[in-house]
ROGUNU-135603 format. One record per residue (C-alpha): x, y negated, z. Coordinates in steps of 0.1 Angstrom, whole numbers, padded with zeros to 4 digits, always signed. Example, Ala and Ser with C-alpha at 12.3 -4.5 7.8 and 13.67 -1.06 7.14 Angstrom:
ROGUNU-135603
+0123+0045+0078
+0137+0011+0071
This chain:
ROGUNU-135603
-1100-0592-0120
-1111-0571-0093
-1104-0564-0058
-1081-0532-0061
-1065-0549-0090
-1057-0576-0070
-1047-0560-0039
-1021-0535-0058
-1010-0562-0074
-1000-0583-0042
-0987-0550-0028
-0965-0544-0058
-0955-0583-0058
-0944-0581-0023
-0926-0544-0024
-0904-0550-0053
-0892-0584-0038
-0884-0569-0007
-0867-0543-0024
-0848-0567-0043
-0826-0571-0013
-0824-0537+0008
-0802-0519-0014
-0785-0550-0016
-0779-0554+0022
-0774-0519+0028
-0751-0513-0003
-0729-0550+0007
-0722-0537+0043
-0706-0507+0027
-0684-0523+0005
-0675-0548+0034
-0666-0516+0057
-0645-0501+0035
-0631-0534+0029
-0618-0535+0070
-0614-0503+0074
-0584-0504+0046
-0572-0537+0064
-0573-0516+0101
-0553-0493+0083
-0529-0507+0063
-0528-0542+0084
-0527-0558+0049
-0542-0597+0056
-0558-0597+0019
-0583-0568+0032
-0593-0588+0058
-0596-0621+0038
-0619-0601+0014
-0639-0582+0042
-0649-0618+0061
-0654-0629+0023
-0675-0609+0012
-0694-0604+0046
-0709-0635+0037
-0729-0623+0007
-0739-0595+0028
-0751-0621+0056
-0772-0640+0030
-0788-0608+0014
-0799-0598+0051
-0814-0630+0064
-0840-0626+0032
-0845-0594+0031
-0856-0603+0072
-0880-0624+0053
-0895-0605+0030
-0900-0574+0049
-0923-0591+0075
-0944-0602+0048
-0950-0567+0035
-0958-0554+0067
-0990-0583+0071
-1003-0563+0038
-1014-0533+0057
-1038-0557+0081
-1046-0580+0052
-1056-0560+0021
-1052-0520+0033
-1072-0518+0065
-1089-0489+0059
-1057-0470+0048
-1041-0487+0085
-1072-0466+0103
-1066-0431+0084
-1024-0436+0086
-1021-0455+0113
-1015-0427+0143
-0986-0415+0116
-0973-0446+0096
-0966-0464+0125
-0941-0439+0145
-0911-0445+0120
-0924-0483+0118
-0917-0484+0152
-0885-0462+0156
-0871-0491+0129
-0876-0519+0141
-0869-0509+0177
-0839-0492+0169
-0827-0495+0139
-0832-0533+0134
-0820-0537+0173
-0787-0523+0160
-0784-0540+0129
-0794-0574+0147
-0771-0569+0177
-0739-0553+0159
-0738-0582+0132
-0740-0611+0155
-0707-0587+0172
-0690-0585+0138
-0694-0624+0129
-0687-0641+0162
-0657-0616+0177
-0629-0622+0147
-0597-0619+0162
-0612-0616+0198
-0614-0578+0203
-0593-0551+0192
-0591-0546+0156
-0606-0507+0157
-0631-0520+0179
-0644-0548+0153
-0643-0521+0127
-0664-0499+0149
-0692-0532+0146
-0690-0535+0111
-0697-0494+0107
-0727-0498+0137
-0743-0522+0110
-0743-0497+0083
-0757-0468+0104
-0782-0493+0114
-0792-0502+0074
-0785-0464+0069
-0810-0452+0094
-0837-0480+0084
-0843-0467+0052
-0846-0432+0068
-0873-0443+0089
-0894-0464+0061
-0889-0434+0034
-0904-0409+0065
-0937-0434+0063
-0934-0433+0026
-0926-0391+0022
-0962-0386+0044
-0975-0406+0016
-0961-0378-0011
-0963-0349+0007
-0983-0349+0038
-0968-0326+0069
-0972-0322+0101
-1008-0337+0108
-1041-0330+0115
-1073-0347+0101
-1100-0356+0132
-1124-0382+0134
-1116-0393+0096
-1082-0404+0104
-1046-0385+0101
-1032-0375+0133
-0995-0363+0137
-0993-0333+0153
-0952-0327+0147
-0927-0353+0146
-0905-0322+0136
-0917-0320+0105
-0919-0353+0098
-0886-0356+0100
-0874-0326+0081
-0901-0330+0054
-0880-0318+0019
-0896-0350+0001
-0874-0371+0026
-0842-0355+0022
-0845-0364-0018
-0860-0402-0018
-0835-0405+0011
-0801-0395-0008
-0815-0411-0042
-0825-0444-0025
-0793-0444-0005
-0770-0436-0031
-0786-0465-0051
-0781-0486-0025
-0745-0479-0024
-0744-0482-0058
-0759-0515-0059
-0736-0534-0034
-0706-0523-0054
-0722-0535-0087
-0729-0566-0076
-0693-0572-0057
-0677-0564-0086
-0696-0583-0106
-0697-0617-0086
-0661-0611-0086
-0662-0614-0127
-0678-0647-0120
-0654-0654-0098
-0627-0651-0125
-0645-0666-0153
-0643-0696-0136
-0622-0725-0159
-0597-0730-0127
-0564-0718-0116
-0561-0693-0091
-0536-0692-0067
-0513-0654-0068
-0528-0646-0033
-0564-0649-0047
-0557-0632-0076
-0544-0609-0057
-0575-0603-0035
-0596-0606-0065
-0577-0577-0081
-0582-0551-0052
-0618-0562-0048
-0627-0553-0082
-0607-0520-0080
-0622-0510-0046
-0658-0520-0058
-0655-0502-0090
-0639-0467-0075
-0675-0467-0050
-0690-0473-0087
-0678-0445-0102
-0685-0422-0069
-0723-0441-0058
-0735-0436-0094
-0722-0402-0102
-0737-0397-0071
-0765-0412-0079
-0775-0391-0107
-0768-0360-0089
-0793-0369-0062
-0811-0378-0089
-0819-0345-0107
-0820-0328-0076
-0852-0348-0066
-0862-0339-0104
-0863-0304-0097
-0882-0310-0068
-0906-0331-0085
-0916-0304-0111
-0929-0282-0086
-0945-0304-0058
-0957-0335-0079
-0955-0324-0115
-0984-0346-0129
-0952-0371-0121
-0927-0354-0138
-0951-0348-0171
-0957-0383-0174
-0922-0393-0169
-0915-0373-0200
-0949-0384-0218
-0957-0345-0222
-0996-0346-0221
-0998-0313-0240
-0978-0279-0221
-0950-0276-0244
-0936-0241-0260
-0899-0229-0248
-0872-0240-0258
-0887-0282-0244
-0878-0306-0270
-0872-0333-0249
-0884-0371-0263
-0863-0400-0261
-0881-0428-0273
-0922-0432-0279
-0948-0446-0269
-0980-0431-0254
-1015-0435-0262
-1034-0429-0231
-1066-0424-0252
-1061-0400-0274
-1032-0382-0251
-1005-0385-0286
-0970-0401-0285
-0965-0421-0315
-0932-0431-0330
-0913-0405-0309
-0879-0396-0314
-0872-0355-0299
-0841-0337-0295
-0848-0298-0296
-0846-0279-0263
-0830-0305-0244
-0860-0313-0220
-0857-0273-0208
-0821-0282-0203
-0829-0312-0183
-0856-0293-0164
-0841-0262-0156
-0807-0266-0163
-0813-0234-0189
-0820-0235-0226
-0851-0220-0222
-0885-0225-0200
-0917-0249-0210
-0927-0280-0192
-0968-0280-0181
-0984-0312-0198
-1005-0333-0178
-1039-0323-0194
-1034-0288-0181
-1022-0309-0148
-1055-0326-0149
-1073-0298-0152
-1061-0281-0124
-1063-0313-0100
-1097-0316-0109
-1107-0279-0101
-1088-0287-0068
-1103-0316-0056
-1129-0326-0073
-1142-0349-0103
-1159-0373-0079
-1146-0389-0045
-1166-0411-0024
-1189-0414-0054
-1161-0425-0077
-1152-0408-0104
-1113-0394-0101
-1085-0401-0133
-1060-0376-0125
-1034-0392-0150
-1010-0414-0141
-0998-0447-0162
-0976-0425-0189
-0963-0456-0205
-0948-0472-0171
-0931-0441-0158
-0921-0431-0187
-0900-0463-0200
-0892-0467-0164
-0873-0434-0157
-0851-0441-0195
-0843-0476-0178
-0831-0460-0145
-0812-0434-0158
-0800-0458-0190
-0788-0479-0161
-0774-0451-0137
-0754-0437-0170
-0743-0470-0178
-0728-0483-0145
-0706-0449-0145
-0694-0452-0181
-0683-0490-0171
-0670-0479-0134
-0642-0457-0158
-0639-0482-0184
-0631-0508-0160
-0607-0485-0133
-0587-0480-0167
-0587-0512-0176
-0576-0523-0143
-0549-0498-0134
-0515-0508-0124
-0496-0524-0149
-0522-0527-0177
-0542-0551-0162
-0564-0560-0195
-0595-0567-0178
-0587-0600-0163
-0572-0606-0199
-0599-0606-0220
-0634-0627-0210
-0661-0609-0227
-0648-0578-0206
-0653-0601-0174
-0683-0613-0192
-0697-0574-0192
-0688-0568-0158
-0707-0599-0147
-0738-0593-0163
-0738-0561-0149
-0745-0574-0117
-0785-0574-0123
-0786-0542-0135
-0790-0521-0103
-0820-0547-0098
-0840-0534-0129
-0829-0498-0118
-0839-0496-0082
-0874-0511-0094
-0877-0488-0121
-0871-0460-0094
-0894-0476-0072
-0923-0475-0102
-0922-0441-0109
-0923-0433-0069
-0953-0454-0065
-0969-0453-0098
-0966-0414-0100
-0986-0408-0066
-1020-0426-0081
-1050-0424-0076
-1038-0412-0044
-1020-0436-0011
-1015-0398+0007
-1015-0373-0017
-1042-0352-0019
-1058-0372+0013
-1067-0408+0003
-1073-0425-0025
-1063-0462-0037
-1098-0469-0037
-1106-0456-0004
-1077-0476+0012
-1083-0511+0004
-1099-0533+0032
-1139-0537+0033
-1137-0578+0045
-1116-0591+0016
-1128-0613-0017
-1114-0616-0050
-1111-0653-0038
-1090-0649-0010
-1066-0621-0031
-1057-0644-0057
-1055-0675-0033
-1026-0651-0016
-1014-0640-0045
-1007-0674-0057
-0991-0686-0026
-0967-0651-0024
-0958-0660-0058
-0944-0689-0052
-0927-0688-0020
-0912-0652-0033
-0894-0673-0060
-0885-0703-0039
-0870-0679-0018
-0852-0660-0047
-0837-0701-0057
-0826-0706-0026
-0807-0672-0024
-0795-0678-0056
-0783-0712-0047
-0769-0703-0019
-0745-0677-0029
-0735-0698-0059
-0730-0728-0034
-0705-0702-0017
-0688-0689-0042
-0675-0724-0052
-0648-0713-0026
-0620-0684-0030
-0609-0660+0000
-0579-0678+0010
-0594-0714+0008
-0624-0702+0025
-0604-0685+0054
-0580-0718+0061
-0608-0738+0061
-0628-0716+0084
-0595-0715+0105
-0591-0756+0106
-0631-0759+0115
-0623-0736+0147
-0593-0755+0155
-0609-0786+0159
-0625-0794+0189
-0659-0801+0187
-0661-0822+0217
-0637-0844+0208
-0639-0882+0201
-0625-0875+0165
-0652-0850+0155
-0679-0872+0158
């Protein structure tokens, strides 16, 4: 174990928790504000039942994700120093525009939405709940800036050994952020109706009678969540290929290893589905190819070859050198992670649209068979973790894909972590992350199981009897 190892490690630890629960926040909200914005228009009670419902799991998935984001901010003091001094004048400028603004809305427009029920005007509640989603919304624009610098670098100066920006502008409108912004986000959205669709299986898997009205509101849930399925991850995948095509040109040491291609292939690209690299001798063994779909997948044409990442290496090498800072410089990326990791997003991403139909059809009026048959509900259910493995996946091949480099083409892994810090005090950390990351995950998971003990209906009259009663009075002691 040595430093770097360490420190990445606890980096990776600490991002991919957090993570856990972003899209999950930001993708929850969504679902809610639909949910009110079809009870503002319709005036139907069981949209509101299911918006104040659901809002909960929302609420839950927000207070953590709080949690875990302040601890992965302390990482760039702790273990990255020296990557704080060089980014610092440029990292910190959409840091600050999100939690000044775009946390200040969230904050302020939720404790609006929870606490004014019934005590403003309905369009203006709904206008609350919506605040809260341009607040998630703009959050992750703000974080994926920071991270876009980190891919493509625009708009700064180097002086003094450190990055300074010299246009915001650019920043802003850097092409790398308009493609992690629309994956990530429709990901997000994806997840949050995944998982309400699929807490809603649980729901009816449940050995209990359920009254009409709950069945009722069970019913549209599950329709509405699976419809934003069906849009978010065909969505999804569109954005998706889009970023792709952008990848091939501006990071394509990425893309190669995403497809394991280590050798420039001929045209037509047969594209591999299955294998397993060896980093050593640069040979994919027990591959499974289909002929000229990876030019298809590339560029959208049956023809065109794809550059492998040993003619990628080369030309990184000529560009920046073999040595930096006295260390020798590995071009390649881990082939095996990004590769297994983009089959498992897309698997994923394909997946959740084939089941969004499936389930819509299932579900339509009349032919109700979903709620008939339990290992359907059992499907729909288990389904519910599956954006998880996705968005990390994702996440992998973003962050995996950049090495050896924290800014491309600027600073190195090696040249970021802090000069004060000991194997010792790294795996001390480590340890302690580890384990208040998973009491945190039990208590989540506690928590929402605790709360979905209840149905809508229940949940609402007893919400309604607990603000009835006064809390001063001699009986409520």
């Amino acid at each position: 174990m040595d430093i770097v190892s360490l420190a990445r490690f606890q980096f990776a630890m600490t991002t991919v928790f957090h993570f856990f629960f972003v899209p999950f926040s930001i993708g929850t909200v969504f679902v809610v504000a639909v949910m009110e914005t079809m009870y503002v228009r319709t005036k139907n009670e069981s949209y509101k039942k299911m918006a104040k419902f659901w809002g909960n799991i929302f609420m839950l998935s927000f207070a953590v994700g709080v949690v875990t984001g302040l601890i992965q901010e302390f990482q760039f003091g702790m273990n990255w120093s020296d990557y704080s001094r060089f980014m610092g004048d440029i990292f910190g400028a959409p840091l600050a525009f999100e939690a000044l603004l775009s946390f200040f809305i969230e904050s302020t427009f939720i404790g609006l939405w929870v606490f004014t029920w019934d005590r403003v005007k309905k369009g203006l509640h709904l206008f609350f709940i919506w605040m809260i989603v341009f607040g998630t919304m703009t959050s992750a624009l703000w974080i994926l800036t920071a991270n876009s610098f980190m891919q493509h670098p625009v708009g700064f100066t180097v002086r003094n050994g450190r990055a300074e920006m010299v246009d915001f502008g650019a920043l802003i409108s850097n092409p790398q952020v308009i493609f992690e912004l629309g994956h990530v986000l429709m990901g997000a959205l994806l997840t949050g109706a995944t998982i309400i669709a699929g807490l809603t299986a649980f729901q009816l898997l449940k050995k209990r009678s359920l009254s009409d009205e709950n069945k009722t509101i069970y019913h549209k849930t599950m329709r509405i969540s699976l419809w934003l399925m069906l849009i978010f991850s065909l969505g999804s995948i569109t954005v998706g290929d889009m970023q792709m095509q952008y990848l091939i040109k501006e990071q394509p040491m990425k893309f190669a290893a995403t497809e394991a291609v280590y050798k420039t292939t001929k045209s037509p690209a047969p594209w591999t589905v299955v294998g397993v690299a060896n980093p050593k001798t640069h040979q994919v063994n027990g591959k499974i190819e289909i002929p000229m779909m990876l030019s298809v997948l590339s560029y959208h044409k049956t023809s065109g070859s794809v550059t492998g990442m040993e003619e990628i290496n080369a030309q990184l090498e000529k560009k920046y050198g073999t040595h930096i800072d006295g260390q020798k410089m590995n071009y390649y990326v881990p082939v095996n992670t990004l590769f297994w990791s983009f089959r498992v997003m897309c698997g994923f991403g394909a997946l959740l649209a084939l089941v969004s139909i499936v389930g819509l059809i299932m579900t339509r009026k009349g032919k109700e068979i979903l709620y008939n048959h339990r290992w359907a509900l059992w499907v729909m259910a288990i389904l519910t973790f599956a954006p998880f493995l996705a968005n990390t996946a994702g996440w992998f091949i973003t962050e995996f894909g950049r090495a050896p480099w924290t800014v491309y083409g600027l600073f190195t892994i090696q040249q970021s972590v802090s000069p004060n810090v000991s194997v010792a005090s790294l795996l001390t950390s480590n340890i302690i992350y580890f384990v208040l990351f998973t009491s945190l995950a039990i208590i989540l998971i506690s928590l929402i199981a605790r709360f979905l003990r209840n149905d809508p209906v229940e949940w609402e009259a007893a919400q309604a009897d607990k603000k009835a009663t006064d809390p001063f009075a001699k009986g409520a002691f």
